[in-house]
KOLROZA-997837 format. One line per field, with one value per residue: x, y, z of N, C-alpha, C, O in turn; residue in three letters. Coordinates in steps of 0.02 Angstrom, whole numbers, padded with zeros to 5 digits. Layout:
BEGIN
npx	c(X_...)
npy	c(Y_...)
npz	c(Z_...)
capx	c(X_...)
capy	c(Y_...)
capz	c(Z_...)
cpx	c(X_...)
cpy	c(Y_...)
cpz	c(Z_...)
opx	c(X_...)
opy	c(Y_...)
opz	c(Z_...)
aa	c(ALA_...)
END
This chain:
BEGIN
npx	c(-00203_-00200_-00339_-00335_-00260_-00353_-00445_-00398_-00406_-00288_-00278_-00328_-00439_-00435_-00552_-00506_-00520_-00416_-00328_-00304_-00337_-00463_-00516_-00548_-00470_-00379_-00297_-00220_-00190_-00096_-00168_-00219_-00341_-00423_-00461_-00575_-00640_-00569_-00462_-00312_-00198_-00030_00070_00209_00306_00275_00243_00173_00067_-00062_-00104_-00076_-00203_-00299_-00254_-00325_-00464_-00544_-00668_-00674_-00705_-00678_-00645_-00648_-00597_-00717_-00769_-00858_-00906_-00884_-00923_-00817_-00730_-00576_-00453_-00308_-00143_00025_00000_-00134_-00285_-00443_-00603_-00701_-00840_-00954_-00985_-01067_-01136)
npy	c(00645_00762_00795_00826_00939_01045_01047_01105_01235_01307_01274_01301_01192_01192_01173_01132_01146_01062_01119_01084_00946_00952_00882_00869_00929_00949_01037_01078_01236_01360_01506_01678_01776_01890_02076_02102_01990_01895_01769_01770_01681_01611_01545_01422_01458_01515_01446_01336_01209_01199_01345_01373_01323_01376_01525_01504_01441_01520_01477_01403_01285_01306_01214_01226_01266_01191_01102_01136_01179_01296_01379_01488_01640_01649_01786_01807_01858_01902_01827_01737_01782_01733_01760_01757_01706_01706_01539_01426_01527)
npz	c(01034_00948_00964_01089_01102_01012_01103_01214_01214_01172_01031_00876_00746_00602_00464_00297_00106_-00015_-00127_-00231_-00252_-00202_-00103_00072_00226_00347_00486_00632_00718_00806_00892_00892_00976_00901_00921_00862_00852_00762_00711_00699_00645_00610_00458_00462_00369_00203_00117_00175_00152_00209_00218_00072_00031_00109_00045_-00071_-00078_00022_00097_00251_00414_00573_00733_00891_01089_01166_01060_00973_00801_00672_00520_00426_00339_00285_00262_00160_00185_00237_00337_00406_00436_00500_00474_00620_00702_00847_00899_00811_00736)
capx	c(-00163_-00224_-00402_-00339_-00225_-00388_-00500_-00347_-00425_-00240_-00249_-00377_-00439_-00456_-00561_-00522_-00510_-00387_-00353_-00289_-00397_-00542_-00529_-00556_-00403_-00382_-00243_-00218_-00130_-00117_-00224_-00215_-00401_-00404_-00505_-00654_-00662_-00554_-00424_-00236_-00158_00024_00098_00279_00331_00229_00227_00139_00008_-00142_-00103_-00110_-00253_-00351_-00289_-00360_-00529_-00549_-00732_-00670_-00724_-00660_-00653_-00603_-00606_-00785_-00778_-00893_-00857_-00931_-00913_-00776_-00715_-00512_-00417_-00242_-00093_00071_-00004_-00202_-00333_-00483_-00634_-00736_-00909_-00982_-00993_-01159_-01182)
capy	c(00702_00816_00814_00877_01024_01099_01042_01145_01313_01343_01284_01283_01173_01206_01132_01167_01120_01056_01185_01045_00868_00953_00839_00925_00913_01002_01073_01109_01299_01398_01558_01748_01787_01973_02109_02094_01910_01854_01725_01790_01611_01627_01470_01431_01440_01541_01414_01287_01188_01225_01409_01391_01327_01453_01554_01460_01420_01559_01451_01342_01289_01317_01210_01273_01213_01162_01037_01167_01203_01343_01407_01568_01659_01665_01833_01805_01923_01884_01799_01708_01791_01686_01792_01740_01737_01649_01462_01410_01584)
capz	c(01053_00926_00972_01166_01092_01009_01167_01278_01189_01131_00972_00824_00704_00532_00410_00233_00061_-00044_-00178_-00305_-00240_-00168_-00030_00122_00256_00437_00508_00691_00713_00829_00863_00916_00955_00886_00958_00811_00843_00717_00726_00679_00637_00544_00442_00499_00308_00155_00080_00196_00101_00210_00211_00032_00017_00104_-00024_-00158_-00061_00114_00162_00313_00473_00646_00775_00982_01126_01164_01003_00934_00757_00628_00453_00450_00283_00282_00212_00176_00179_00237_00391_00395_00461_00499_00528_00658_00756_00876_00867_00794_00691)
cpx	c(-00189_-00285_-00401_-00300_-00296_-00449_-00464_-00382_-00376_-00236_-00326_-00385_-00464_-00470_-00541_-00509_-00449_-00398_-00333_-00352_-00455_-00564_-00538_-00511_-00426_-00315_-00250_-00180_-00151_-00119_-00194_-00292_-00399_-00479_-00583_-00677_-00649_-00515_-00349_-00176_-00094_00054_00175_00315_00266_00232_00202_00059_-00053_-00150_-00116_-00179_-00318_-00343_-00320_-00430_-00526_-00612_-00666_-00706_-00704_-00688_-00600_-00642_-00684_-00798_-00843_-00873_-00910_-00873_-00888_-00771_-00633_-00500_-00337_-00197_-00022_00055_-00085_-00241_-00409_-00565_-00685_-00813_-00934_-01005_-01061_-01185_-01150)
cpy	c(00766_00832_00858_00946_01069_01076_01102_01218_01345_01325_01269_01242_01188_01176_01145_01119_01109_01102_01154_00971_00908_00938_00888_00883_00964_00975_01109_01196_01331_01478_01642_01793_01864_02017_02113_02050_01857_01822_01734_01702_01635_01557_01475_01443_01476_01503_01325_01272_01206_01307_01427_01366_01362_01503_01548_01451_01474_01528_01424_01339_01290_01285_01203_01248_01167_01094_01089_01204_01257_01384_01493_01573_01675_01742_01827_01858_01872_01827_01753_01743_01771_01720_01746_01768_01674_01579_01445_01444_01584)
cpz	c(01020_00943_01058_01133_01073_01095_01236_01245_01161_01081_00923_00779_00660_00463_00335_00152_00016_-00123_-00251_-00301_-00241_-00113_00019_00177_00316_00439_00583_00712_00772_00837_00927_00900_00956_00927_00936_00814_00778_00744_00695_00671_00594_00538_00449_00431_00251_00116_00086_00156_00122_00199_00136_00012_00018_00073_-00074_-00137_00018_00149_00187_00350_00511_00685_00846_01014_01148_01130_00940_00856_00685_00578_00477_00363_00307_00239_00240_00169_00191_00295_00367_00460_00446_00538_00555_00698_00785_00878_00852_00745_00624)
opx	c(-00200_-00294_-00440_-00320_-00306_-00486_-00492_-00363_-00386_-00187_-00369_-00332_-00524_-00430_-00580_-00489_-00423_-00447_-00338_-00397_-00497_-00610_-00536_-00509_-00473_-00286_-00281_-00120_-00210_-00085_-00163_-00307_-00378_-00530_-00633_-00733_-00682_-00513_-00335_-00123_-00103_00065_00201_00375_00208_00220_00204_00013_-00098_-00202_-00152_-00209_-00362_-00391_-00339_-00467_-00500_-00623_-00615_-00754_-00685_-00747_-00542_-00695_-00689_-00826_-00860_-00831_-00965_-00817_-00913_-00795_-00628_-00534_-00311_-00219_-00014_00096_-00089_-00230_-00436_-00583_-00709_-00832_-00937_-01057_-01106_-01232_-01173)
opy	c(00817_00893_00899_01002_01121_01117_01128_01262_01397_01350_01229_01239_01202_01158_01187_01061_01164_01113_01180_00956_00897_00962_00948_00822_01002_00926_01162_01188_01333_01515_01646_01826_01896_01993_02122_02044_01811_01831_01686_01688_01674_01519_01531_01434_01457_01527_01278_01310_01224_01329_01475_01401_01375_01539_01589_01454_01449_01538_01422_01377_01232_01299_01184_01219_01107_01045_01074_01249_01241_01407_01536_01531_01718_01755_01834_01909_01817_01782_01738_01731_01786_01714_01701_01823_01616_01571_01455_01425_01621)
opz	c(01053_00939_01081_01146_01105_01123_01284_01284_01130_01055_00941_00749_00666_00420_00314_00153_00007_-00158_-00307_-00341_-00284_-00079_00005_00178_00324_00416_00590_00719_00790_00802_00980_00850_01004_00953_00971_00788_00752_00805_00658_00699_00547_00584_00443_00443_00262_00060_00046_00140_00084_00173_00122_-00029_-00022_00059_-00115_-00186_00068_00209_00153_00344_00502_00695_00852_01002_01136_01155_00883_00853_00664_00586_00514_00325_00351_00189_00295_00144_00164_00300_00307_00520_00393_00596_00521_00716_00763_00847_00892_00710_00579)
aa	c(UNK_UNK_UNK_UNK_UNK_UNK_UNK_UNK_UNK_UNK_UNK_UNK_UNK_UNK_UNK_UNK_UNK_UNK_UNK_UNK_UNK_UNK_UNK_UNK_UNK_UNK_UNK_UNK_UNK_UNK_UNK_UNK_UNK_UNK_UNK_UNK_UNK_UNK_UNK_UNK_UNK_UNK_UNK_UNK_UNK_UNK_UNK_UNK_UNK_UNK_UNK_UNK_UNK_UNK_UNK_UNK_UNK_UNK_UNK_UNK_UNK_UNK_UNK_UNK_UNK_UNK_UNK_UNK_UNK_UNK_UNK_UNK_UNK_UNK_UNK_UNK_UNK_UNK_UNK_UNK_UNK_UNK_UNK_UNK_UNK_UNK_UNK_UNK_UNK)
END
């Protein structure tokens, strides 16, 4: 099920790290592709665990619908913005 929500193009997956294990975890969310080609994601709760983690670590990866997935830099605020570029770059 989760692998068709990000294959539907509505929702993203997000690789990232655990900001206490290390482990690395994903999180499906979904996305508001912004006009610069970032990714406007907001966590339903500020104090959802993957949200913090991209504060604690902003690498991730992104992957949309295609299955194609590439290295972004997170900046957080009240919301997650996930900047973006083209899959592959």
């Amino acid at each position: 099920m989760e692998d068709e929500l990000v294959g539907s193009g509505r929702f993203a997956r997000l690789g990232i790290r655990g900001r206490r294990s290390g482990e690395s975890r994903s999180v499906n969310v979904g996305f508001v592709e912004e006009p610069d080609g970032s990714l406007l994601v907001a966590a339903g709760s500020p104090d959802a665990a993957w949200a913090r983690n991209l504060l604690a670590e902003p690498d991730c990866t992104v992957t949309m619908g295609s299955g194609c997935s590439s290295p972004r830099r997170s900046r957080s605020t009240t919301t997650t913005r996930v900047e973006a570029g083209p899959c592959g770059s």
